[in-house]
GUPA-168946 format. One record per residue (C-alpha): residue number from 1; x negated, y, z negated. Coordinates in nm, 2 decimals. Each point is the difference from the previous one (the first is absolute). Layout:
BEGIN
R   num        x        y        z
R   NUM        X        Y        Z
...
END
This chain:
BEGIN
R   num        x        y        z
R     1    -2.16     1.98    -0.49
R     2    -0.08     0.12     0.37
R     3    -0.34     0.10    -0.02
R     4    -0.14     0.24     0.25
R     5    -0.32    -0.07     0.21
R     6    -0.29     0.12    -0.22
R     7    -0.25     0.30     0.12
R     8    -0.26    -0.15     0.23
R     9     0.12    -0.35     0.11
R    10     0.23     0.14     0.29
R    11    -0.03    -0.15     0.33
R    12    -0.18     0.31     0.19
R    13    -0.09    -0.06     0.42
R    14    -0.28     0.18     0.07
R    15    -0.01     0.17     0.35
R    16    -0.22    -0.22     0.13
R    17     0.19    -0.29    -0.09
R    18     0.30     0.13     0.16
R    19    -0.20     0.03     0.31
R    20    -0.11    -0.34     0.01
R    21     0.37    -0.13    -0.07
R    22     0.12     0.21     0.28
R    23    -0.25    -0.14     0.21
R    24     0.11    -0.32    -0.05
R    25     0.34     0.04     0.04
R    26    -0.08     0.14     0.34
R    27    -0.22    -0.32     0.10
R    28     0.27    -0.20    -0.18
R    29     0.28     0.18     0.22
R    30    -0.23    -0.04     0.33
R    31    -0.02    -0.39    -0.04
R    32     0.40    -0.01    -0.09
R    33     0.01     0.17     0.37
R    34    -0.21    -0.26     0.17
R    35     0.05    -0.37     0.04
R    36     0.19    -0.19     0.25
R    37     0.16     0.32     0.18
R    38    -0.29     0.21     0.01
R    39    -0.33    -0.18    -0.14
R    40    -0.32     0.30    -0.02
R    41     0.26     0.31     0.11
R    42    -0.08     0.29    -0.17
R    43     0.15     0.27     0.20
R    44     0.31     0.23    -0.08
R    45     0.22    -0.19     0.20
R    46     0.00    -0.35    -0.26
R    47     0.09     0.28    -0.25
R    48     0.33     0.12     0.17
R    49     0.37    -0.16    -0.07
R    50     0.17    -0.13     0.22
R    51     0.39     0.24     0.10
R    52     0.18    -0.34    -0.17
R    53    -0.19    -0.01    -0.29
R    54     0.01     0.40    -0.05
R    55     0.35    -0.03     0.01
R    56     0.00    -0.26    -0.23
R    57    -0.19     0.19    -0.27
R    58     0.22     0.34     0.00
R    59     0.28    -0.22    -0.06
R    60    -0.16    -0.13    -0.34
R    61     0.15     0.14    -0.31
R    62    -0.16     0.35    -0.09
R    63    -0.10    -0.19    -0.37
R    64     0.02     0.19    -0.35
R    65    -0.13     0.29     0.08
R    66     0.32     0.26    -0.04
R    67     0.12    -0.21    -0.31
R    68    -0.36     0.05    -0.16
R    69    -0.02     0.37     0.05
R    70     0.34     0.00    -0.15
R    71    -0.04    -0.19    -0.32
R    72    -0.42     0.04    -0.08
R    73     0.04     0.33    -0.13
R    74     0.21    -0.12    -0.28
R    75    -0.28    -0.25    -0.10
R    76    -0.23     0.09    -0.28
R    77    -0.36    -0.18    -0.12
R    78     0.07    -0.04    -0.36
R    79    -0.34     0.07    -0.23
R    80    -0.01    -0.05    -0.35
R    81    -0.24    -0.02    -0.30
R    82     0.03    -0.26    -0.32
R    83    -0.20     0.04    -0.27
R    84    -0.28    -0.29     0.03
R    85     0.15    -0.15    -0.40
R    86     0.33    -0.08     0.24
R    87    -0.20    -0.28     0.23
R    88    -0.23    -0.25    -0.15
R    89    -0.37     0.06    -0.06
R    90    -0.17    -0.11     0.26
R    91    -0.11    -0.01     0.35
R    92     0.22    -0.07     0.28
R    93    -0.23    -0.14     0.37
R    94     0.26    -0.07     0.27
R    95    -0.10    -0.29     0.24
R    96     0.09    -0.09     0.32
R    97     0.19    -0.25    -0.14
R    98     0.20     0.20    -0.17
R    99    -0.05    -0.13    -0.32
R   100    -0.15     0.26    -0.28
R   101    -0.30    -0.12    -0.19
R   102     0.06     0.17    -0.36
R   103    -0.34     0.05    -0.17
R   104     0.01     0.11    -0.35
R   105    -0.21     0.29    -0.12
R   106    -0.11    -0.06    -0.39
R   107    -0.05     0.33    -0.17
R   108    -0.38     0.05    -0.06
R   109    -0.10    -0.23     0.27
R   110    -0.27     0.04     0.32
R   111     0.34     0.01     0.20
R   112     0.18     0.28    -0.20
R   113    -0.28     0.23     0.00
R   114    -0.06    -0.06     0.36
R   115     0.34     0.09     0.10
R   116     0.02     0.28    -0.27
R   117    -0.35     0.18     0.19
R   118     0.10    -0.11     0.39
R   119     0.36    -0.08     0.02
R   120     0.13     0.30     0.04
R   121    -0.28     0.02     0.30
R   122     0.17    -0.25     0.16
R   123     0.37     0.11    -0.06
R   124     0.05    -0.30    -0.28
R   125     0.22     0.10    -0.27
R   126    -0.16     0.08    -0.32
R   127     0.13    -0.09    -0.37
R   128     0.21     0.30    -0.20
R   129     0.04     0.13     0.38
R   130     0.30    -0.03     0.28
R   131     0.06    -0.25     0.24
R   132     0.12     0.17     0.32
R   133     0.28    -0.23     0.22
R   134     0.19     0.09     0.30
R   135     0.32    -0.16     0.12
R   136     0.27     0.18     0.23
R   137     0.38     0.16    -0.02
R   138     0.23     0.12     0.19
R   139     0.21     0.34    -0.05
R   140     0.41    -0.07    -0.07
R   141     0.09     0.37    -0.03
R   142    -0.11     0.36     0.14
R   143    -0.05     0.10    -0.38
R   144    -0.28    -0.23    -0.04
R   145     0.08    -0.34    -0.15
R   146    -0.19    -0.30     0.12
R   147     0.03    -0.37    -0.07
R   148    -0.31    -0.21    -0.04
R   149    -0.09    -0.32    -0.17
R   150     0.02    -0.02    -0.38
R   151    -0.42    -0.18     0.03
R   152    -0.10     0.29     0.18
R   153     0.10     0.23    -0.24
R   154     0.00    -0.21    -0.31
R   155    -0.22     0.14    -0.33
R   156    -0.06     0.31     0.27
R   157    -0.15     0.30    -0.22
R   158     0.02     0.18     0.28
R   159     0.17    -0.01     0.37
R   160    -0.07     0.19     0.32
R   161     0.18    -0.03     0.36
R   162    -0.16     0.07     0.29
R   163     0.22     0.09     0.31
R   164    -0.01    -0.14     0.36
R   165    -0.11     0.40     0.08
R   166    -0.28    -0.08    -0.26
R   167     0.15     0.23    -0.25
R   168    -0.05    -0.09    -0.38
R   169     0.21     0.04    -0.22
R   170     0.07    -0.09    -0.41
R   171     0.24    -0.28    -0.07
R   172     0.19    -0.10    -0.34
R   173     0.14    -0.33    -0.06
R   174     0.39     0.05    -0.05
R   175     0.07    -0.40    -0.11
R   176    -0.13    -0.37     0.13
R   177     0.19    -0.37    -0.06
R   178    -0.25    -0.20    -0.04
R   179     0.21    -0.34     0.11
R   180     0.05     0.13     0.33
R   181    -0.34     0.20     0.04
R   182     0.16     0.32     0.11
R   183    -0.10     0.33    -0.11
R   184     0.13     0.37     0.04
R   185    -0.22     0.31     0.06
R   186     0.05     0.39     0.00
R   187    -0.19     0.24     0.18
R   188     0.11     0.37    -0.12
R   189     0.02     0.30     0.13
R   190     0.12    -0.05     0.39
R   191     0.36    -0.06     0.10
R   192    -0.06    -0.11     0.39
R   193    -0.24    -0.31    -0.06
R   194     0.09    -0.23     0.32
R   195     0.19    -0.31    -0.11
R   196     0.14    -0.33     0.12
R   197     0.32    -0.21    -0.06
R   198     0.06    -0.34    -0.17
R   199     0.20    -0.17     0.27
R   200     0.35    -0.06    -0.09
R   201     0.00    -0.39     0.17
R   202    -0.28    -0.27    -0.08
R   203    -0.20    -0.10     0.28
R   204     0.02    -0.33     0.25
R   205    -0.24    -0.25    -0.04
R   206    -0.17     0.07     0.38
R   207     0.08     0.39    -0.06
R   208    -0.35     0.22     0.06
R   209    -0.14     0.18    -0.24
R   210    -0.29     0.27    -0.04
R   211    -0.17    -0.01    -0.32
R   212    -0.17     0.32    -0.11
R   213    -0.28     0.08    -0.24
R   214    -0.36     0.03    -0.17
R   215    -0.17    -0.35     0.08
R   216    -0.36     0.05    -0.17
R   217     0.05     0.37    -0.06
R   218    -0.01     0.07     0.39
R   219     0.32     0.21    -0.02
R   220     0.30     0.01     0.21
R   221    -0.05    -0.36     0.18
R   222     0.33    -0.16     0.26
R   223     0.00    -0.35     0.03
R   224     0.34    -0.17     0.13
R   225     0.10    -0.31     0.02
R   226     0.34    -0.21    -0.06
R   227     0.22    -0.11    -0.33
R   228    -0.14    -0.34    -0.05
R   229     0.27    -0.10    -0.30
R   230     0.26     0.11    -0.26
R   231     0.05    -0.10    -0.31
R   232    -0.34    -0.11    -0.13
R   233    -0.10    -0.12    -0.37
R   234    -0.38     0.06     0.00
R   235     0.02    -0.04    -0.41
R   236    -0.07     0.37    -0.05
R   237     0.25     0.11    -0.24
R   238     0.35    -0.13    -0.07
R   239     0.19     0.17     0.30
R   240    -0.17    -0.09     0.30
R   241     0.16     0.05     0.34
R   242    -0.26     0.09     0.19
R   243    -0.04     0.10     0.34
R   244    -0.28    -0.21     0.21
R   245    -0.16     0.21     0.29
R   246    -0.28    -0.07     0.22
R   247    -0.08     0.34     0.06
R   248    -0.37     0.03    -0.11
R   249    -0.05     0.12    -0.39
R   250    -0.22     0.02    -0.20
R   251    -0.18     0.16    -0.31
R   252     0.09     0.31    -0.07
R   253     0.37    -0.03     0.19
R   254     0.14    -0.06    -0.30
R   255     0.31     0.23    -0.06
R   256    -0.01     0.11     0.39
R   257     0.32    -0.06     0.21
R   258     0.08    -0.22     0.25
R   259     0.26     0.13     0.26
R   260     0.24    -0.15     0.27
R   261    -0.01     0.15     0.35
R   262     0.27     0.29    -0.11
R   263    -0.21     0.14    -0.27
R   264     0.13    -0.08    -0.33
R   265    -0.18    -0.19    -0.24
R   266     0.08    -0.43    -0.03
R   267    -0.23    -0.03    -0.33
R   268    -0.28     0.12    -0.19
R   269    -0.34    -0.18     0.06
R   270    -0.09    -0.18    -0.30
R   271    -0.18    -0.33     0.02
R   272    -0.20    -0.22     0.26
R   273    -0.09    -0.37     0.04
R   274    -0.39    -0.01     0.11
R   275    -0.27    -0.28    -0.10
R   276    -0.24     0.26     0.17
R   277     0.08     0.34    -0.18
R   278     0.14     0.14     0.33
R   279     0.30    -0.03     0.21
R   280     0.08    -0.31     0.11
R   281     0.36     0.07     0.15
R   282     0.23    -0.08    -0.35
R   283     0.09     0.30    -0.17
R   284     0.25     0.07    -0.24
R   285     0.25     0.30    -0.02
R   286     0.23     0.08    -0.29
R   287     0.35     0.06     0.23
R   288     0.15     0.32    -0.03
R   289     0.35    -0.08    -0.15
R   290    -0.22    -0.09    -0.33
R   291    -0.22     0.31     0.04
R   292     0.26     0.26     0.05
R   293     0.20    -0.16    -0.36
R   294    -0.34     0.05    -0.18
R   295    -0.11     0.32     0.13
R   296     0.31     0.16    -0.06
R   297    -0.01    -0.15    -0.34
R   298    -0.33     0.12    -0.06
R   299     0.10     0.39     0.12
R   300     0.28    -0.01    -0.22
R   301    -0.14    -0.16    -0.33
R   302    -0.38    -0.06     0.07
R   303     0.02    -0.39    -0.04
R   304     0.27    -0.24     0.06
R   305     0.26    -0.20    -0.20
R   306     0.12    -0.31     0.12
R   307     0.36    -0.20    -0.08
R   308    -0.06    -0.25    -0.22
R   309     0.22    -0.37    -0.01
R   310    -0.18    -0.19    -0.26
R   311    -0.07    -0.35     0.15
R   312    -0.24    -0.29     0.06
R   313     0.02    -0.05     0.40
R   314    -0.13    -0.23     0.21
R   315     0.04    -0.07     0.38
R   316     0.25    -0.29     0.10
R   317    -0.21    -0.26     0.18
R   318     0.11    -0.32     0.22
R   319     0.00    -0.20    -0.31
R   320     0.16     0.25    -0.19
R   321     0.27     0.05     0.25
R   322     0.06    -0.41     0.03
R   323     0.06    -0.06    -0.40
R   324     0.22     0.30    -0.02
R   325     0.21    -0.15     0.35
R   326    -0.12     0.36     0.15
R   327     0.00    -0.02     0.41
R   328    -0.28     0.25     0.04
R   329    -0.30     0.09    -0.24
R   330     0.11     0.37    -0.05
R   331     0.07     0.24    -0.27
R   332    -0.18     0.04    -0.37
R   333     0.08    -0.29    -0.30
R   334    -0.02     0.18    -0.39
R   335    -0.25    -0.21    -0.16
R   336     0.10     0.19    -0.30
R   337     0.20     0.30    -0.06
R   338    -0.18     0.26    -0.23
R   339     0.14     0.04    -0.38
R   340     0.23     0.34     0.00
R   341    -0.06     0.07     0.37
R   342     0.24     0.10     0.25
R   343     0.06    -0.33     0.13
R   344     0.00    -0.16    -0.33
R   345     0.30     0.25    -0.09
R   346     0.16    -0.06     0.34
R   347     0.03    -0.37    -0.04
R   348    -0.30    -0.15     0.23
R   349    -0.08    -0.36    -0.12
R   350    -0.35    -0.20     0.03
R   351     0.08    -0.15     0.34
R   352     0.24     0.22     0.19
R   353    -0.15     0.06     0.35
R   354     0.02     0.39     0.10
R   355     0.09    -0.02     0.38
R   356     0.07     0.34     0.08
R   357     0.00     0.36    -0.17
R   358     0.29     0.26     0.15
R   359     0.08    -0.25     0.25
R   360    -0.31    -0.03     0.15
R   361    -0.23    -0.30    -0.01
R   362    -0.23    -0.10    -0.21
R   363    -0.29    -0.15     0.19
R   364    -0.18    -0.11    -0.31
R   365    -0.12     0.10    -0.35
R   366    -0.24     0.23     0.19
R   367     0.27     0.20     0.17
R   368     0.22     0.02    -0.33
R   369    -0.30     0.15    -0.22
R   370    -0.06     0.25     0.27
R   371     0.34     0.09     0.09
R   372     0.10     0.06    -0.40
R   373    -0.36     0.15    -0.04
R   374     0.09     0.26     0.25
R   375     0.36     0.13    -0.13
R   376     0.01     0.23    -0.29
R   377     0.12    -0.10    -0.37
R   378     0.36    -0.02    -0.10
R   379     0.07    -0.07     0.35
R   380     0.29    -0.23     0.02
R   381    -0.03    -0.36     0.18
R   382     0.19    -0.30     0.14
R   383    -0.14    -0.30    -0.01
R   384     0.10    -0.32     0.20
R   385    -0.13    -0.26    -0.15
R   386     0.04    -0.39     0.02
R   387     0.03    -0.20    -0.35
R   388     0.07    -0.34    -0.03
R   389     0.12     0.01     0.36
R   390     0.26     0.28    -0.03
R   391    -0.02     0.33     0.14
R   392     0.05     0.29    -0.24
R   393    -0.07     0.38     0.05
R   394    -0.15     0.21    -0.34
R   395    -0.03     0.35    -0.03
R   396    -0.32     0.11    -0.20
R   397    -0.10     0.37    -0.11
R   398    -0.34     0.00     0.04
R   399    -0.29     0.14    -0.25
R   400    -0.35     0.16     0.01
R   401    -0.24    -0.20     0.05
R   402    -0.19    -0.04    -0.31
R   403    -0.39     0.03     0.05
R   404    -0.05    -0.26    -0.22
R   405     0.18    -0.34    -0.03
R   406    -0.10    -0.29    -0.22
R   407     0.12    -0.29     0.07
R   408     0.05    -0.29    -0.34
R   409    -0.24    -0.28     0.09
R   410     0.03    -0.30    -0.16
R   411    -0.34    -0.22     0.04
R   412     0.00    -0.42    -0.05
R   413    -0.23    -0.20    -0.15
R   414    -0.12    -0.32     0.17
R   415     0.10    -0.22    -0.23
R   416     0.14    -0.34    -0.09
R   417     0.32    -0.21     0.10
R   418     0.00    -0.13     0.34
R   419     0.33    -0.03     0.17
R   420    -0.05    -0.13     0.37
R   421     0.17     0.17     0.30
R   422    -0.14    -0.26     0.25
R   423     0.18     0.20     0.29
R   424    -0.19     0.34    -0.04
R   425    -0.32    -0.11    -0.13
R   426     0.09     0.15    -0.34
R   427    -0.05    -0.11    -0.37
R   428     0.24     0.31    -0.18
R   429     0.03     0.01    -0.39
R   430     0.32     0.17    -0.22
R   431    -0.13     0.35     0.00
R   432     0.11     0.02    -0.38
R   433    -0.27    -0.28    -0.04
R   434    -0.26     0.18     0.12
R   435    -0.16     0.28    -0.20
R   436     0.04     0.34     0.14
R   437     0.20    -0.12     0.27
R   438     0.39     0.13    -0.15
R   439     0.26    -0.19    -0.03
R   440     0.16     0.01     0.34
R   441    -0.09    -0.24     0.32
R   442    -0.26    -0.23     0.02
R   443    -0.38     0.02    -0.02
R   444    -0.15    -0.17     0.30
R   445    -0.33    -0.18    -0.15
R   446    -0.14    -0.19     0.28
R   447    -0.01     0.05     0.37
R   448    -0.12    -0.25     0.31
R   449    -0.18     0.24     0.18
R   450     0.11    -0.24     0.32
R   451     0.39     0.03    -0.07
R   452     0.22     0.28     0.12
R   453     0.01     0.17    -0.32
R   454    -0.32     0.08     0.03
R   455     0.01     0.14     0.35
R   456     0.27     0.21    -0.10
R   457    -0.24     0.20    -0.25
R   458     0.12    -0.19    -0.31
R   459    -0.28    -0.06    -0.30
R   460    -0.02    -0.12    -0.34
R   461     0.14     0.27    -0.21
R   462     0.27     0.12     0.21
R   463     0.35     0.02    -0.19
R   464     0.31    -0.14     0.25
R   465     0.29     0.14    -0.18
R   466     0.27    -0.12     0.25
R   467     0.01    -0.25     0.30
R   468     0.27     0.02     0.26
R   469     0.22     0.30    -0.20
R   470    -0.05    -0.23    -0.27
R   471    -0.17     0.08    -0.30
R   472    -0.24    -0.27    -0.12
R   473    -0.09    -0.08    -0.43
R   474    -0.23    -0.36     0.09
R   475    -0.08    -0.24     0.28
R   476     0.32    -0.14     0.02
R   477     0.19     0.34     0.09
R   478    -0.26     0.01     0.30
R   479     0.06    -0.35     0.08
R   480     0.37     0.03     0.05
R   481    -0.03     0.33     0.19
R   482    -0.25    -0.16     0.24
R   483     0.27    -0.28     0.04
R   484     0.26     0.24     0.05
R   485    -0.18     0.18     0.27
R   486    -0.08    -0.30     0.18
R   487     0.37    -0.13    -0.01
R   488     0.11     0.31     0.14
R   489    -0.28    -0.02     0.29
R   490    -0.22     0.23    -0.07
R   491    -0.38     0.02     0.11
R   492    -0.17     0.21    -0.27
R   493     0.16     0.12    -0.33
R   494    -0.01     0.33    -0.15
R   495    -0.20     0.08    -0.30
R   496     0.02     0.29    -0.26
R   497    -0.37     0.00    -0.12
R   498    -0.17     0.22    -0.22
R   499    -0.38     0.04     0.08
R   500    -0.18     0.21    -0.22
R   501     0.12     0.32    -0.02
R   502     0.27    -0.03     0.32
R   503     0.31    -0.18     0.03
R   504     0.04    -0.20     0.36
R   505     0.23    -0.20     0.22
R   506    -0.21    -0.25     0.16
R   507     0.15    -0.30     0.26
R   508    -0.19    -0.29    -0.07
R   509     0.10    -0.28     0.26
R   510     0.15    -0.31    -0.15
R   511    -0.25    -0.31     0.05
R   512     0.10    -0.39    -0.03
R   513     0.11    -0.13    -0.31
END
């Protein structure tokens, strides 16, 4: 959660210690002046521009300046209260490192009863009371609603706004989506709150951008800077597409906006990159094509429901790509489709590689989880997908998303018969020979941890059910597929595994015989 800046630790200069900085800059700007053209002058004249150089600065761009006093109304500081049973009992010290050193507090102890009689002295949160956090929003409509984070606002007992005119005002929490971290707020009672735009195009990586926000609980902060990247995984939740800016955020941006140069929002700040605990130039924004699906979502229903497909995915890699005689690594391969799923009822197969959805592209299994995440149930599909080297197109009907899915696992035993696979580094035994493995595929029961099974991820236990397209009962099936491949030119061969509780492809290259 974005925590606020607690009661007595903020960063206060003193007048006198603005005095002394202003001093030095002064001497500081006095040395800049001298040197080589004008060592010891001190008068007005080594303060005054050159006409060249004065012309030279009016024709510098005017900055932000109108675009912030146009959008920074519409930006709100986000404060909320969680009950302290919601966070973990104990004390949180933030480092300069930014690492947190979690101390825990044993009830009864020296420690408990000290923070019990002083903590609240010193702002720390006390047991059976609220913790106090502070994030920030933006406004999306004159009536009041607001999108924010769904950590800022998450467990929130309670949720107050404070304007960028440093009115307060009461907030409710209309509906969040956890797997994108976006969050929608209502303020009642006005009808001409000042709002901003989602932008209708995503932005250019080089575009500027103006972030927005609460950093520390200052209030209303600019920072600009430029779109870094698009389209980055940073393993938050399973639709990443983030935006990467370099315009400075930090703790307590979260849920603020971050503009382009016409005013209209490019994504919601959500996440930084930072070994120190501060800014160090990598942010992350969720883009606004994903944020105006969920919030609108979230007005109409208070959460979100998702299109389901009901498969296995994984992306196609070069090795991948090679065994299947792809020419690029691109699209999603169905590990396994899902029993009475949609694409189990449209026809998909253990193998076919989803290229495209629509008739647009499938980048990878990524892009296809996000792009079916994002469209409604019993929306209707076409799929193009590539199986055994054909080309076919399959209409699907998608379903809700279930919020729970169990996948059968079928675990091996390490166990017994040895059957050598001298060209992957493998020893596999007939999974029907091995108790608790099944009866289907082939138990591996031995890996050389120098061979190129085991740099593909393989391990004693794993279950190959099929090798090439082919499925495999004992060593000789994998054998003869191996032999196959190889005739046929291939540099790795494909591999139905199942490990533990997931069903994979995995290209394991073929070594010497």
């Amino acid at each position: 959660m974005t925590q606020g800046t607690p009661p007595g630790k903020r960063k206060v200069l003193s007048p006198r210690r603005l005095i002394l900085m202003a001093s030095v800059a002064a001497v500081g700007g006095a040395l800049l002046l001298s040197g080589p053209f004008g060592y010891g002058r001190t008068s007005s004249a080594a303060f005054t521009a050159p006409a060249a150089a004065a012309d030279s600065i009016a024709q510098h761009p005017a900055g932000f300046a109108d675009l912030v006093a146009k959008v920074k109304p519409a930006v709100i500081s986000v404060r909320v209260k969680i009950p302290a049973s919601a966070a973990p009992a104990m004390m949180q010290d933030d480092q300069d490192n930014g690492d947190q050193q979690q101390i825990p507090i044993q009830p009864g102890s020296p420690f408990d009863k000290f923070f019990r009689q002083f903590g609240q002295q010193f702002g720390m949160p006390q047991r059976h009371q609220m913790i106090t956090g502070e994030g920030s929003g933006f406004f999306i409509s004159a009536d009041g609603y607001a999108v924010t984070n769904n950590h800022v606002v998450d467990h929130a007992k309670s949720v107050q706004v404070t304007t960028d005119d440093g009115k307060i005002y009461t907030a409710k929490v209309v509906g969040t989506d956890p797997k994108t971290d976006l969050a929608l707020i209502k303020v009642d009672g006005k009808n001409d709150f000042p709002y901003v735009k989602f932008a209708d195009n995503p932005p250019k990586v080089g575009d500027w951008v103006i972030a927005v926000g609460n950093p520390f609980g200052l209030g209303g902060t600019v920072t600009a800077g430029i779109v870094s990247a698009r389209g980055r995984d940073i393993g938050a939740g399973p639709y990443d597409d983030y935006v990467q800016i370099d315009a400075p955020i930090n703790k307590g941006n979260s849920g603020g906006p971050a503009f382009d140069v016409d005013g209209n929002v490019i994504g919601v700040n959500t996440a930084i990159f930072s070994p120190s605990g501060g800014s160090v130039g990598i942010g992350f924004d969720i883009p606004a094509e994903t944020a105006k699906l969920v919030v609108a979502q979230l007005k109409k229903d208070g959460h979100v429901t998702r299109g389901w497909l009901g498969v296995q995915i994984q992306p196609v890699t070069a090795g991948i790509a090679d065994s299947l005689g792809l020419k690029k690594a691109q699209g999603a391969i169905v590990d396994e489709p899902q029993k009475d799923s949609p694409a189990a009822k449209a026809g998909i197969q253990s193998g076919d590689v989803i290229t495209a959805v629509d008739g647009n592209q499938v980048k990878d299994a990524r892009e296809l989880a996000r792009t079916i995440g994002m469209m409604p149930p019993d929306t209707q599909v076409k799929l193009d997908i590539l199986r055994n080297g054909q080309q076919k197109t399959v209409s699907v009907t998608l379903a809700q998303m279930p919020t729970d899915q169990h996948v059968a696992s079928a675990r091996s035993d390490n166990e017994q018969t040895e059957s050598g696979v001298p060209h992957l580094g493998l020893q596999v035994a007939p999974a029907s020979e091995v108790a608790g493995a099944g009866d289907k595929g082939v138990v591996v029961i031995a890996v050389d941890p120098d061979g190129p099974a085991a740099e593909q991820g393989l391990e004693a236990g794993n279950v190959i059910l099929d090798v090439a397209g082919k499925p495999v009962a004992n060593g000789r099936d994998v054998r003869n597929a191996l032999v196959a491949a190889k005739q046929r030119g291939k540099r790795d061969v494909l591999m139905r595994v199942q490990m533990g509780d997931a069903t994979r492809f995995v290209a394991v290259p073929l070594g010497k015989a």
